[in-house]
N, C-alpha and C positions, 0 to 999 in steps of 0.2 A: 504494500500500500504506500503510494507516495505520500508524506507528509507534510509539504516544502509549508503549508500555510498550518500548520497544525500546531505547530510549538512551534518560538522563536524568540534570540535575548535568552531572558532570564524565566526558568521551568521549574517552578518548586511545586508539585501536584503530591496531594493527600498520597499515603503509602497505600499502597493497590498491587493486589497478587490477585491473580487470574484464579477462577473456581477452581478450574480444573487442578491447580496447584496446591490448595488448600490454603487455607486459612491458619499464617505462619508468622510470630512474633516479629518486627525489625529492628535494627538495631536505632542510634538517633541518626539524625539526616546527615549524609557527605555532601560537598558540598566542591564540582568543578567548574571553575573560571581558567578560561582560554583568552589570554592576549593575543589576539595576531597582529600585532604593530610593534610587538618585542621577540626578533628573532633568535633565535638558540643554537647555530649554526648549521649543521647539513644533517639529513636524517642519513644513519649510520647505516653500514652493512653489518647489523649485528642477527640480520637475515638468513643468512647461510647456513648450511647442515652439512653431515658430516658426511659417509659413503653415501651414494643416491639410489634410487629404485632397481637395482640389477633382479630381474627375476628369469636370467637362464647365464649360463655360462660363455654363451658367443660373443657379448657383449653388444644385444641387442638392448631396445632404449622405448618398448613400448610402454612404461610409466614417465618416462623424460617429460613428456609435454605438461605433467603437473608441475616440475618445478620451473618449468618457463610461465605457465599460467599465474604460479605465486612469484614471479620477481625474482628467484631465487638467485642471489650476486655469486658466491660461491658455493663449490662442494669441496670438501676437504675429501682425500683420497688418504682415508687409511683405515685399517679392517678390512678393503674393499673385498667383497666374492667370500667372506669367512676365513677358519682357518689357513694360514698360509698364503694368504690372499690367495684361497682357489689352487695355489699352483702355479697361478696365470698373470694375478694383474700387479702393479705397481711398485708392491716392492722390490728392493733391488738384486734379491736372487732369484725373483721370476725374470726381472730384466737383464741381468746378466750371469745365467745359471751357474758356470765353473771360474772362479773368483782367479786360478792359477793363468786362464784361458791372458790375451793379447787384448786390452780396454781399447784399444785405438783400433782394432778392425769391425769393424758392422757387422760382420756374419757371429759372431761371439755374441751379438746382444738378439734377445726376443721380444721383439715389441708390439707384435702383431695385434696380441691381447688389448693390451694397453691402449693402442692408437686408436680401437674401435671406439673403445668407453669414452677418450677424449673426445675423440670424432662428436660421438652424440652426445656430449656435453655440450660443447661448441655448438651446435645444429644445434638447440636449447638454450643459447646463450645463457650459458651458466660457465664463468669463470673455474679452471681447475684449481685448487691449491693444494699443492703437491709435497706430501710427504715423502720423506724420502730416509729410506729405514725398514723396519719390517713389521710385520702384521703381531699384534700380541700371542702369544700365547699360555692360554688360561690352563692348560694340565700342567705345567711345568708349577711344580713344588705341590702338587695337587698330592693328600693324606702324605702331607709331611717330605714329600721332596725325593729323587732318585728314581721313582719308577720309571716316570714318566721324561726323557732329557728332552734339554733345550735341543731344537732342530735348525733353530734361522737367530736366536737370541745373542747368541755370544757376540760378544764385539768382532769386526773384520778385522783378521790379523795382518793386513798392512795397512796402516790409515790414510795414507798419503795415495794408493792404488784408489781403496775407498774412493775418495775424493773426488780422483780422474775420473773413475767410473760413474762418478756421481755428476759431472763434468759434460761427461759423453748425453748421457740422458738429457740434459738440458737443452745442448745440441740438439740433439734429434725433432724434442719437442719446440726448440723456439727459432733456433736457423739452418733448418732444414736437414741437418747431417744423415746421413745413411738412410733416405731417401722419408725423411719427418718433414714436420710442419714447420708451420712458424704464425704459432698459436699465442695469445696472448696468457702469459702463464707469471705473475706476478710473485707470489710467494710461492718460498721453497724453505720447507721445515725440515732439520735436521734431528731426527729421531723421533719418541714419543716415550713418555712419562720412562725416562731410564732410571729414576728413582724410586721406582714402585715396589722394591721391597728391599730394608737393609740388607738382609742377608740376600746374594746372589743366588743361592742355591733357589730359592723360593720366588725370584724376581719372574715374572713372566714376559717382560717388557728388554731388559739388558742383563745378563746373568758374568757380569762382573761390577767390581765398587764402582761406585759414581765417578771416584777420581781416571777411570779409564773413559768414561765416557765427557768428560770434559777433556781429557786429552782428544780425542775424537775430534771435537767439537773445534778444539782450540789447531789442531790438522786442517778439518776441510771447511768451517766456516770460511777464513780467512783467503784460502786458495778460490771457493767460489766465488767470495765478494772482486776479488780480482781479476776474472775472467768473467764476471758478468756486474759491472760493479749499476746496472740499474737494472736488476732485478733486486729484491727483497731476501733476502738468509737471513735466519733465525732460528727460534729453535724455545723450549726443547718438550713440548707439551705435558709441563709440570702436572703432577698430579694433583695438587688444590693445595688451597692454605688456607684448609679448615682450623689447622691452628693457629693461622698468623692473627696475633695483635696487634693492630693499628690503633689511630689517633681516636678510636671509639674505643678501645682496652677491652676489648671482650674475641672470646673465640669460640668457634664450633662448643654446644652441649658435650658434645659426642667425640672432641676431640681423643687422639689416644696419643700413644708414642710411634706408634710409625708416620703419623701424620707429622707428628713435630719434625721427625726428620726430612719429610717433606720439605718443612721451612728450612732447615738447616742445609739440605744440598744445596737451595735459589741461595742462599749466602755466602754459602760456597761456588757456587758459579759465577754470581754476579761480580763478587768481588775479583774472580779470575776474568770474567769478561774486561769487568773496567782497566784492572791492574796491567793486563796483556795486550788492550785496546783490537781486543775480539767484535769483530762486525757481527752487530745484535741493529738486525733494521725493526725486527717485533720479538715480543715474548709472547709464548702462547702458554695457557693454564687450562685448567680442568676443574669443575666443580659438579655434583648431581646433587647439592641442597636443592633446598627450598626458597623461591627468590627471595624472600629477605636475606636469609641466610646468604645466599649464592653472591647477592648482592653486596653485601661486606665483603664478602672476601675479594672481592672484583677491586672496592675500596683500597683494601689492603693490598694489594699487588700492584696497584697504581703507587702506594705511599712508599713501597718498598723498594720498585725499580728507582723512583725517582730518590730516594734514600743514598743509591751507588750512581748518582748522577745519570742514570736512562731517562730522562725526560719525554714527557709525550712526545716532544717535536725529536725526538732524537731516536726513540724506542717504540713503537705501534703497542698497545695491549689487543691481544687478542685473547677470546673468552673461547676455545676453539672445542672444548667438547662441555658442554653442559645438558643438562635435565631435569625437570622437578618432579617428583613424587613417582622415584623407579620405582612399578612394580607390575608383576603380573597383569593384577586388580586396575591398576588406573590406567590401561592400553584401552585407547579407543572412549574415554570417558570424560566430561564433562571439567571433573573434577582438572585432570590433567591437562586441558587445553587452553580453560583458564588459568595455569600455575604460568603453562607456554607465553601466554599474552603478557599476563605482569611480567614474567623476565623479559621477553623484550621490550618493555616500556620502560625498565629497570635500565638495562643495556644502553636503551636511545639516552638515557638519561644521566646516565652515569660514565665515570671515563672509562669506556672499553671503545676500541678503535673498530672493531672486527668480532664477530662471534659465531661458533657452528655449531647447530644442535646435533646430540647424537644421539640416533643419526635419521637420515631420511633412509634406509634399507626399507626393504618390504618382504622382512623377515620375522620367522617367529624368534620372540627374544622380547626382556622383559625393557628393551633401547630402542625397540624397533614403534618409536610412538608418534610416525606420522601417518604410514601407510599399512593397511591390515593386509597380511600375506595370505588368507582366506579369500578374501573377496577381490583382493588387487585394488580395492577402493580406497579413497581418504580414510583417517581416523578427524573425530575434531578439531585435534590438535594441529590441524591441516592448515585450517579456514583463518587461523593466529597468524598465520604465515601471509596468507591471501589478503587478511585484514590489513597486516603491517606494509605490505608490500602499494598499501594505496596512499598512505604516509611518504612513501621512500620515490614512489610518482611524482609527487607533490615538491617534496625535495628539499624545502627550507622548514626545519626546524621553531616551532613558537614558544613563545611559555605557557604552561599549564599549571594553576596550585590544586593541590587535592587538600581538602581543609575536613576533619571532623569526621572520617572515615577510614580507618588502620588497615582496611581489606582492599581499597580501592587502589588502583595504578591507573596513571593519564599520560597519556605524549600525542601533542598532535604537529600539525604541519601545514603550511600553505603555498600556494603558487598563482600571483594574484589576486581574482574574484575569487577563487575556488581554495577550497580547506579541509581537513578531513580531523574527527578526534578518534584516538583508540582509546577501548577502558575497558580495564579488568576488576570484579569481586573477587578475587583469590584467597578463599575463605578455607582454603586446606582442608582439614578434618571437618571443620566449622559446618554447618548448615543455615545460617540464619542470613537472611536477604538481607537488604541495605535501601531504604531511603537515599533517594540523591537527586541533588539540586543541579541543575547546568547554567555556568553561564556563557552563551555565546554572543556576546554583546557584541553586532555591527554584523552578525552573520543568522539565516536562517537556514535550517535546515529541510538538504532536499532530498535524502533516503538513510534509512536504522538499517542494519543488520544487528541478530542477538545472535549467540549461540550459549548454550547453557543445557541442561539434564535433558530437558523435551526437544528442543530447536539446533538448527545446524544453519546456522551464517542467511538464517532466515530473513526476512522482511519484515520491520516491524516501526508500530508509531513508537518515538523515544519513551522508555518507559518513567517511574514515580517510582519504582522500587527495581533494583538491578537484583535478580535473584542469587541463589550461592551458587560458586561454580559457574561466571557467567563473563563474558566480556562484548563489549559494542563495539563497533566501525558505525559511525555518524560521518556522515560528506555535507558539507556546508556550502553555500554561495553568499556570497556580499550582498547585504542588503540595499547598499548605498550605493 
């Protein structure tokens, strides 16, 4: 139903829940006001997701055209195909199977895999961001460690080869070499979460001490920034700093002691970055809080790089694997695609440069929370995407206050006459609606969408109460 004359300005209507919903206590009234004459800078790519929809081995791409439909800026490539990446894709022992083999001839590498899935990324315009490293793996240290060995974990025992070979692949994909593209491929991460478990035996991710993987690091960052010094290197997709305390003094409930060491490696890295003037163009982190939660710690990682002199203008934060409420139970739920919407309003809002949810697969798995691998369809958690992506259209950044609502998140955006708001109730366990006031003062609005428990990025007049579990996309035009 188009509403453009329905409500407009300032909307504070009696609390109202539909019959069908029942008759459900609300909390007192929130209250958002939208300046669009106070900009906020660019609306971010904090859009992106992690592997994309692969649902066969060839590297066919018939889910691709959902993340071109949601705006999708990047995909981060890692996991890609499952264990092993498949066999097949992106990591660098599918790309250059025997490490002894000659890095300088093209017949030694395997790209075939690879080139399909970039191919239909590109046809999708969707940015690659390309890790570069290996696929985790999760049976390693599994009941205590030895059964099960690392297959692709251990560090490459020549780093400086590493490199080259790391080198070649870049080639291929950006200036053509051994008969590749020359694809727009901006970031290139070096490794992923190499800190994920002190003891190496039980690491799934690098199965030696941290100090080998900052040698790594401190090897082929430096050589790639040199032979490619306007692409982006970085590194090293930190496992979270749920422990870290920042300038708010509090950490993760839940912290433990492997987390702590968590913080202790980034201190140990960073000060080798800065001390050895290691090219660090972004940091990438990891969180599966809850966005509030998630959202400190994003806090914290901004307070910390800039701590060892990484400044935003110097260092990119990138949020590159996050998620809220993993689990079985919240795939495909209401619950979960509002958690989706408030972090990215979190993200637009907060200093992250860059963020990938993990991940867009259309796989069973309790990460797999955009697409349902039963149906091939969206989950909810989809339309969060679809929503944000009419903001990121729009393109310049407004102010938004959220005043008198602790569940609510706002970010919106404008591009002349034209405006859009996002808002999430991200009421977690919570059940209880929320009264909420709008103020779009100098703008009327010309279509709702809700999605929430009943509805899916539905059509609707702006509601008097935003249920739990819910979030809006409102598109706006100038009244004046």
């Amino acid at each position: 139903m188009k509403n453009r004359h329905l409500i407009c300005a300032l909307c504070t209507a009696a609390a109202f829940v539909p019959a069908s919903r029942g008759s459900v206590a609300t909390s007192a009234v929130a209250r958002v006001a939208v300046d669009f004459s106070v900009e906020r800078g660019v609306v971010k790519p904090v859009n992106a997701v992690g592997q994309p929809p692969m649902v066969d081995p060839l590297g066919k791409a018939p889910m691709f055209s959902y993340l071109k439909e949601a705006g999708i800026p990047y995909s981060r490539l890692h996991d890609v195909g499952g264990w092993l990446g498949h066999g097949l894709y992106v990591d660098i022992p599918n790309l250059f199977p025997d490490f002894d083999a000659d890095e300088t001839r093209p017949e030694n590498y395997r790209f075939a895999f690879t080139d399909a899935l970039l191919e239909n990324l590109r046809r999708n315009a969707v940015e690659p961001y390309f890790r570069l490293g290996v696929t985790i793996e999760n049976f390693v240290g599994y009941r205590g460690g030895g059964k099960f060995p690392p297959q692709r974990t251990l560090p490459p025992k020549d780093y400086a080869k590493w490199a080259r070979i790391c080198e070649h692949v870049i080639r291929h994909y950006t200036e053509g070499w051994a008969d590749g593209f020359r694809m727009k491929i901006t970031y290139w991460e070096i490794w992923n979460e190499p800190e994920n478990h002190p003891d190496p035996a039980l690491n799934p991710m690098f199965g030696a001490p941290f100090a080998e993987y900052m040698k790594l690091y401190g090897v082929a960052a430096p050589y790639l920034k040199a032979k490619f010094p306007h692409l982006k290197i970085g590194g090293y997709g930190h496992c979270g700093f749920y422990a870290g305390v920042g300038s708010d003094h509090v950490a993760a409930a839940n912290s433990s002691p492997r987390m702590a060491y968590f913080v202790e490696c980034s201190h140990r890295f960073l000060k080798a970055a800065r001390d050895n003037d290691w090219p660090l163009d972004f940091f990438s982190f990891h969180s599966y809080s809850a966005p509030k939660e998630a959202l400190r710690q994003v806090r914290f990682a901004d307070e910390h790089l800039t701590e060892y002199g990484f400044t935003r203008e110097k260092t990119e934060r990138h949020f590159n694997e996050w998620l809220p409420y993993v689990s079985h139970s919240s795939l495909g739920t209401a619950k979960q695609a509002a958690g989706v919407a408030a972090e990215l309003i979190g993200l637009q809002n907060g200093p992250c440069d860059l963020a990938c949810v993990y991940d867009a697969r259309c796989g069973i798995g309790n990460y797999s929370a955009i697409f349902n691998p039963l149906t091939y369809r969206p989950h909810k958690a989809y339309y969060a995407f679809v929503a944000f992506n009419e903001l990121r259209k729009l393109g310049t950044a407004v102010q938004v206050t959220v005043t008198g609502g602790d569940t609510i998140w706002a970010a919106a955006a404008r591009k002349g006459g034209s405006a859009a708001v996002l808002i999430a109730n991200d009421t977690g366990d919570g059940n209880v609606p929320v009264r909420i006031a709008f103020d779009f003062k100098g703008f009327e609005i010309v279509t709702c969408r809700i999605t929430d428990d009943d509805l899916t990025y539905a059509e609707t007049a702006l509601p008097a109460v935003m249920p739990p579990h819910s979030f809006l996309l409102v598109k706006l035009a100038s009244s004046r």
